[in-house]
N, C-alpha and C positions, 0 to 999 in steps of 0.2 A: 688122597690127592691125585690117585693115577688119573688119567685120560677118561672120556668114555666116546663112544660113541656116536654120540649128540653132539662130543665139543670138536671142532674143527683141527684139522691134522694141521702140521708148520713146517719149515724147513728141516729143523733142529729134530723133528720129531722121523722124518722121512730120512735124514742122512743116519740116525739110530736105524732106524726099521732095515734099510739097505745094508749099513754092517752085519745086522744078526743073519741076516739072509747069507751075506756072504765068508761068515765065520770070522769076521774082524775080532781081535782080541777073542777069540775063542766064543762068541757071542754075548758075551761081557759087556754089561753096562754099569759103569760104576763112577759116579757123577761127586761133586762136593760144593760147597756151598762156604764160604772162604772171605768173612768178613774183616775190616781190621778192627781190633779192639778201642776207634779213639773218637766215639758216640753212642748212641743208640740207634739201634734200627727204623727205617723208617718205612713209609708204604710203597716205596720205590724196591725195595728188596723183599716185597712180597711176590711179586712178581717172578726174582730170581730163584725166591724159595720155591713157589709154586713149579717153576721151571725144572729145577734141579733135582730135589724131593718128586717132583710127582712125574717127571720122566723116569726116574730109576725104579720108582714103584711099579710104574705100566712095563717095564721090562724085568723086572723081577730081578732088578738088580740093587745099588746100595749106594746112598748118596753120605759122605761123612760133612759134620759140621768143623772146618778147620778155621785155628783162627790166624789171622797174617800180623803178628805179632813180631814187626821186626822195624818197628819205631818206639820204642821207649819213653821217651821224651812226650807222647801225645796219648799212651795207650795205658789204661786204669784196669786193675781187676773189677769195680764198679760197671764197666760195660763190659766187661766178658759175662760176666752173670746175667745181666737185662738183655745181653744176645742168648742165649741159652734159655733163657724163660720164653723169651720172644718165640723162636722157632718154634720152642715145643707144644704153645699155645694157638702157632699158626699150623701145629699140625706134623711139622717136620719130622720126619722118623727118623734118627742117627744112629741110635741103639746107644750102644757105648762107643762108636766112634767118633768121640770129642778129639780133636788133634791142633795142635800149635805149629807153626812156622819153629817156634823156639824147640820145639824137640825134637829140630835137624838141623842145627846150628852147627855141631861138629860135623857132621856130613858135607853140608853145605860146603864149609871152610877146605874140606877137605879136598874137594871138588875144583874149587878154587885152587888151590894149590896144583892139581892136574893141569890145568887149563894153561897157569904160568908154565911148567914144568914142559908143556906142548909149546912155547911162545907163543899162546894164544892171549894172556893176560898181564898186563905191566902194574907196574907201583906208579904212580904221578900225582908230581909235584906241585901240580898248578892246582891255586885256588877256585872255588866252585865258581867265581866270577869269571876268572882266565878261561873255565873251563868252555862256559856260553858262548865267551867272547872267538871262540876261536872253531864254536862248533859249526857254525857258516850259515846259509838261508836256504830254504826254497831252491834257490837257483844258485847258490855259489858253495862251491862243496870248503870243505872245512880245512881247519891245519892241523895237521899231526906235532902233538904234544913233543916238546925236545926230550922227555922222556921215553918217546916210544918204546927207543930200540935199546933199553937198557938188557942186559944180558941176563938169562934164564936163572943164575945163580944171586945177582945180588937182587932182583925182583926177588926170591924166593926170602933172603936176608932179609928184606925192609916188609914184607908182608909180614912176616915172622914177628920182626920188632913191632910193624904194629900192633899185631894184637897180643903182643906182649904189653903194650902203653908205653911204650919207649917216645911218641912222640903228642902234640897238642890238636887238641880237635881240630878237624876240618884242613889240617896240615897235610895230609895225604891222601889219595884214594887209589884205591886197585879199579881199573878199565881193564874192558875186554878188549883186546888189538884184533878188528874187524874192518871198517874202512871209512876212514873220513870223507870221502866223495862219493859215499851209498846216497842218493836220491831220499833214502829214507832213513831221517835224523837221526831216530832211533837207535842205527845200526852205526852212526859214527860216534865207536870208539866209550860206548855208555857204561855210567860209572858201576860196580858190582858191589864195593864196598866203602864205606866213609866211614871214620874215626868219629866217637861221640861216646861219650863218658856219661851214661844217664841209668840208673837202675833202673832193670828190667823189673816187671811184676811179677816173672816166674821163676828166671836164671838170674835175681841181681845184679851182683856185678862180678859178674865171674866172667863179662865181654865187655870191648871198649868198641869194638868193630862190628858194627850192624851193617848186615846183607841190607841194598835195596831190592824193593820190590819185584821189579824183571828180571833180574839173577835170582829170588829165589821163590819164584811164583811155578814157574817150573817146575825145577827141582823137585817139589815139596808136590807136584800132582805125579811126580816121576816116582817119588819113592812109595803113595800110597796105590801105587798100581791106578791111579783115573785113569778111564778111554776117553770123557768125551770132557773137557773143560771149557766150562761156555760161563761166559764173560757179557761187559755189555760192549757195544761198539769204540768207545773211547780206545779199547784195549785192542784193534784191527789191526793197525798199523805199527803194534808191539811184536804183534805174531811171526812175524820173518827173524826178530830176536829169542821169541821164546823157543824157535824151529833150531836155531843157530844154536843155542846152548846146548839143548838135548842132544843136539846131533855130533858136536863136536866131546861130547863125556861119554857118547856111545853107550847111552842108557834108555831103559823103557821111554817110547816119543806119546804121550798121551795124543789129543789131537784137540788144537782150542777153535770153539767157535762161538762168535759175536751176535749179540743181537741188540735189538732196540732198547733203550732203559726206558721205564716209563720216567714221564713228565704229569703234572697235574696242574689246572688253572688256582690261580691263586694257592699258593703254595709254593715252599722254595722247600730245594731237595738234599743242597750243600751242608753236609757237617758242617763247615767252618760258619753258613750263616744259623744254623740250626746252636748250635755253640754259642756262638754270641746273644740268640734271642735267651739262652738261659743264664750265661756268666752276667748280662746287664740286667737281670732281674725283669725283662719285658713280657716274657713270661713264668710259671712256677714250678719250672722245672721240667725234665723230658717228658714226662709224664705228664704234662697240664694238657687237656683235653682238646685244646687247639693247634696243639703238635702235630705235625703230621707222622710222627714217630708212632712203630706199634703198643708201645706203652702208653701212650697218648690216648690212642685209638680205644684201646682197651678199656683203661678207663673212663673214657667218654661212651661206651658201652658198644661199640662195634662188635659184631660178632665175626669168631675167625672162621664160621662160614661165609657168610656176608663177605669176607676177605677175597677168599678161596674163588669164589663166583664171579666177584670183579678180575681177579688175575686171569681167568680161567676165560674169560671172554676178551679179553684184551688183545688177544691176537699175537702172536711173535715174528718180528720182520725184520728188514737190515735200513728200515732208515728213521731217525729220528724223530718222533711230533710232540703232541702236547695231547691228552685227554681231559677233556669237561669234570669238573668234582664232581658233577652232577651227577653221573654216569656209577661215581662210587658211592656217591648215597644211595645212587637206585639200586642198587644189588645187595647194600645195608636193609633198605628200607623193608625190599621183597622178603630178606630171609626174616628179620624182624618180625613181619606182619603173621610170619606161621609161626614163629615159637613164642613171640613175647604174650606175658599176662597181660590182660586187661585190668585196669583198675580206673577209678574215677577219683581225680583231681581237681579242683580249682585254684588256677595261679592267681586272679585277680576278683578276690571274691567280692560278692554284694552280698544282703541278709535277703531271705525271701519267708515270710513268714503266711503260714497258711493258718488262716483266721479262721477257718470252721475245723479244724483238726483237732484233735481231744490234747489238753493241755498235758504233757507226761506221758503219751503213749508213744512207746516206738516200736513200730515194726521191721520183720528180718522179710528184708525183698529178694527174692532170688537173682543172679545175675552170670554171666557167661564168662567166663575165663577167657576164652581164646576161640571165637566163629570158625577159625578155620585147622579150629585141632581137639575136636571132641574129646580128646583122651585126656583135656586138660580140666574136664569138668565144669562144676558151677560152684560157688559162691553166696554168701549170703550180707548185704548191705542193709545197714542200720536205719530207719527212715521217722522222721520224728517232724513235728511242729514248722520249728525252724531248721530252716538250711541256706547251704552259701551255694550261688551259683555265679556263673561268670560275669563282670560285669558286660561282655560283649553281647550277652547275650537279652540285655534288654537295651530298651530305646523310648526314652518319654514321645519322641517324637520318630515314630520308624523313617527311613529312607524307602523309597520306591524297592518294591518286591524282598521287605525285610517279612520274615514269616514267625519272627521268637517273638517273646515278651515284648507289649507296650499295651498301655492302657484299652482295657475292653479284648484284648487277645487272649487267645488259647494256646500252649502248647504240651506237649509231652514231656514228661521228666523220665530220662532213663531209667526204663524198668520197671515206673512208676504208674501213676495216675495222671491224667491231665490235667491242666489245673486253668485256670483265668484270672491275668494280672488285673484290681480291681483301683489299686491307690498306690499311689507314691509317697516314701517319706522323704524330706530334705534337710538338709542344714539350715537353718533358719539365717547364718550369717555367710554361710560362701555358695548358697541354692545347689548345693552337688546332693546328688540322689545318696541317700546312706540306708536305703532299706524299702524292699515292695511288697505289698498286701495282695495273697492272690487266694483263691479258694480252689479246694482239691472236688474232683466227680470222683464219689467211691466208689461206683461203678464201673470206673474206667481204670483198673487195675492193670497191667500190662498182660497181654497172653488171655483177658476175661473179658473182653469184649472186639469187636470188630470197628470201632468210630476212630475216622484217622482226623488228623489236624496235621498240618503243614510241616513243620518242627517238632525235633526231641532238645532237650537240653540236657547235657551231664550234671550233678549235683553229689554234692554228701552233707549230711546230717550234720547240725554246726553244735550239738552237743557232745558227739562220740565221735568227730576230727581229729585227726591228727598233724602236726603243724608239719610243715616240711619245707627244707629251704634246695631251692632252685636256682638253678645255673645254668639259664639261657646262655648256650654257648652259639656264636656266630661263627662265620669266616674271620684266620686269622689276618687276613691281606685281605683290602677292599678293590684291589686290580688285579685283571686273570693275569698279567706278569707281571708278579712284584720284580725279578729281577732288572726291569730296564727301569733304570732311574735317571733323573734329572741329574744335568751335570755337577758334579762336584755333592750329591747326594749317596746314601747309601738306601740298600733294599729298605729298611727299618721309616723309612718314609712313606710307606704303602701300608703300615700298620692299621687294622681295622680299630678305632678306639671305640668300636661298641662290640666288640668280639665276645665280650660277657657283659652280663646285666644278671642280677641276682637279686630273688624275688620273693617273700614269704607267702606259701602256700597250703590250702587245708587239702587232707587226702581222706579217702572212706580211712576207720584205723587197718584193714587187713593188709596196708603196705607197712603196717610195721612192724611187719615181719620181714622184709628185705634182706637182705643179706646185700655188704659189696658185690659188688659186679652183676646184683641179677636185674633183668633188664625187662622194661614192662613199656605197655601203651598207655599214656594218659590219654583215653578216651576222648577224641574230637579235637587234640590237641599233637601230641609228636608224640615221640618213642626217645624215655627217658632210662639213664641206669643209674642203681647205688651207688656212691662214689665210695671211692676206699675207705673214707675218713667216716662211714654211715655206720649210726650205730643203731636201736630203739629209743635210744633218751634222745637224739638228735639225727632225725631222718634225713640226708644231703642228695640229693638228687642231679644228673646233668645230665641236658637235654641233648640227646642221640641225634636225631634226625627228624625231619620234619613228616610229617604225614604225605604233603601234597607232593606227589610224581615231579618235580622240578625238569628232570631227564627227559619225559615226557616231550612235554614243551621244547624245551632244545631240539631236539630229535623232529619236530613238527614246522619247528623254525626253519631250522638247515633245510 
């Protein structure tokens, strides 16, 4: 995941380089990656991985996976594990530095107690509504809580009780006493701890009082020695609080720095809306292929180089935009195009029966694994009588500069012989084509002659086919921002209702060998992968990515 030379340097990358130069932290790089447990990951935090992980690798330092496990209430050991498969899959190195927020809980509180004990911190009584109400605007500084200036001993009393349970949720909180007329919100007077009675997934209920996040976001980089803790920009305007804690507990000061989060077109990046497209059953789970989640991803057959390559290009900056999806298919599509197998498919078959071929005979046609990876070898396809080809690819009646099958045409069959479509058969009650009469030139074997024709077409043998069902996967959202909706609308309004279409399809049989997750070309059509649910008795397929350069285009547009 490190850097290389080819990929362009960043800020983030130059204020590293500058430390080591100047013996900052000893020249220590030691970065983390610091999800909360209450989703799954999604392609927006590839980016951070990529970040975090493959800075610390180019400095030969050590990035841990920590989790911010200090909401109970919203946070499942179900997603601590799909984050830990996630990263590992994306590459991220941790070693055995898995680490929790929850396994500095004492610390933390501990901390807290200094901070009162300095009358840096008070107990207050006011409700989380009082609390808004009085923290002020933009332009009008706030009012100091009548609790402020409660004395160093009985704050120290009512922390105590509460995390004894002595009182009812949301009935008290610990604030840092800093200044309600700071310019910047954050610093008036922000809560540290709130009462909430909810088992934990790792400490149960052995706490009633959960740390918020800016009191112990900190902390928790302080006590694992981080130099450089980078964030996405949301968390900018946090940083004169995260400065303010460190410096007032006179502990190791990591140093946070923000950057851009990615955005992507069509596609929404919000847990809470990512949450709801699973709780309403709109989609089938985090994992359904149209997620933009990396277990999504996965199983819709992305590869986590493909990943790696889009993050790796994306650039790291300090302002806000949006990236084309397109841009992530084309770095899917590129890496794809070198590893995946070639196989030949038809989704939408027709019969094509060659009429001078020996009744019973089938031949083994040699065929190419992968054009652009010799090491992948060759193959051997079935070829008999009859076979299915796509229906697109003939035409009783061609259109201007059509070159496949129609009546009196030639074309090539992959790997094949050439053949010429001679007769049509039809339905005699709904006149739709159900099968075409064509004759093979034996001499025109592929590789054994020099005679070109216009057109190849893909094909397999419809005697030794293999059935396979298919899951044309589309865009989940039919608008590059589902987030802006009509009023009195939610984002779920922008739903693509053709996002799947599912399709019976023949394959040569050597795809039934598959395995989940391995990922291949259906020849002249997209870049499809096993889905998890694939066995040999029942081949499942979803469709990866499309062939055609989409990105391209964009890029020629603009």
């Amino acid at each position: 995941m490190a850097e290389t030379d080819s990929t362009p340097t960043h800020f983030i990358r130059e204020i590293m380089l500058a430390d080591k130069a100047s013996g900052k932290h000893g020249g220590r790089v030691h970065t983390r990656f610091p999800p909360e447990p209450n989703g799954y990951l999604h392609v927006g935090h590839a980016k951070s991985i990529h970040i975090n992980f493959g800075l610390a690798e180019e400095f030969g330092g050590k990035c841990n996976l920590r989790f911010d496990d200090t909401n109970p209430s919203k946070e499942e050991q179900e997603y601590v594990d799909a984050i830990i498969e996630d990263v590992k899959w994306l590459g991220g190195d941790f070693g055995n530095r898995i680490f929790y927020a929850s396994d500095y809980f004492q610390q933390i509180y501990d901390w807290a107690v200094d901070l009162i004990k300095k009358g840096k911190a008070y107990v207050c009584d006011l409700t989380s509504e009082q609390v808004r109400e009085t923290r002020g605007t933009l332009t009008d500084a706030g009012t100091n809580s009548p609790y402020r200036d409660r004395s160093v001993e009985e704050n120290l009393d009512l922390f105590t009780r509460m995390k004894n349970g002595e009182f009812p949720d949301g009935s008290r909180t610990l604030r840092a006493k800093i200044d309600m007329a700071s310019p910047n919100l954050n610093m008036r007077d922000p809560v540290m701890y709130r009462i909430l009675r909810a088992e934990h997934h790792r400490t149960g209920n052995d706490w009633c009082i959960y740390p918020m996040y800016d009191w112990a976001h900190g902390q928790c980089d302080s006590i694992e020695g981080i130099t450089h803790s980078i964030c996405t920009l949301e968390f900018e305007d946090h940083r004169p609080l995260y400065d303010w804690f460190v410096e007032n507990l006179g502990i190791f000061h990591p140093q946070q720095i923000e950057f851009d989060r990615l955005n992507l077109t069509y596609t929404v990046m919000s847990k809470r809306k990512l949450l709801k497209l699973v709780q309403d059953g709109l989609v089938q789970g985090w994992d359904d292929p149209r997620m933009p989640t990396l277990s999504g991803m996965r199983r819709r057959g992305y590869s986590p180089q493909g990943l790696r390559n889009f993050a790796r290009n994306l650039g790291v900056g300090k302002t806000n935009g949006i990236t084309e999806f397109e841009k992530l298919e084309y770095y899917i599509r590129e890496d794809l195009n070198k590893t995946a197998l070639r196989v030949m498919t038809v989704l939408k078959p027709l019969k094509l029966v060659l009429t001078n071929y020996p009744e019973g005979q089938v031949e083994q046609l040699e065929a190419i694994n992968n054009p652009e990876d010799p090491s992948a070898g060759k193959r051997t396809v079935p070829f008999s009588r009859e076979l299915w080809i796509e229906q697109d690819d003939f035409r009783e009646v061609p259109p201007k500069g059509y070159h496949r099958l129609y009546p009196g045409n030639e074309a090539r069959l992959r790997y094949g012989y050439i053949i010429k479509c001679n007769d049509v058969i039809k339905d005699p009650v709904t006149g739709e084509v159900t099968e075409i009469h064509c004759t093979y030139d034996a001499a025109t074997r592929s590789g054994g002659e020099s005679r070109k024709v216009k057109s190849t077409i893909h094909w397999v043998s419809a005697a030794q086919a293999v059935p396979v069902q298919v899951n044309l996967y589309d865009k989940l959202f039919n608008v590059e921002n589902p987030n802006v909706t009509p009023e009195g609308q939610d984002f779920t309004v922008h739903l693509n209702p053709n996002s799947l279409t599912t399709v019976q399809a023949w394959a040569e049989p050597d795809l039934a060998k598959a395995k989940p997750g391995d990922r291949y070309q259906f020849e002249r059509l997209a870049y499809f992968c096993a889905d998890k649910t694939s066995t040999p008795e029942k081949l499942v397929f979803n469709r990866t990515v499309e062939l055609r350069d989409t990105w391209a285009k964009v890029q020629k547009k603009g």
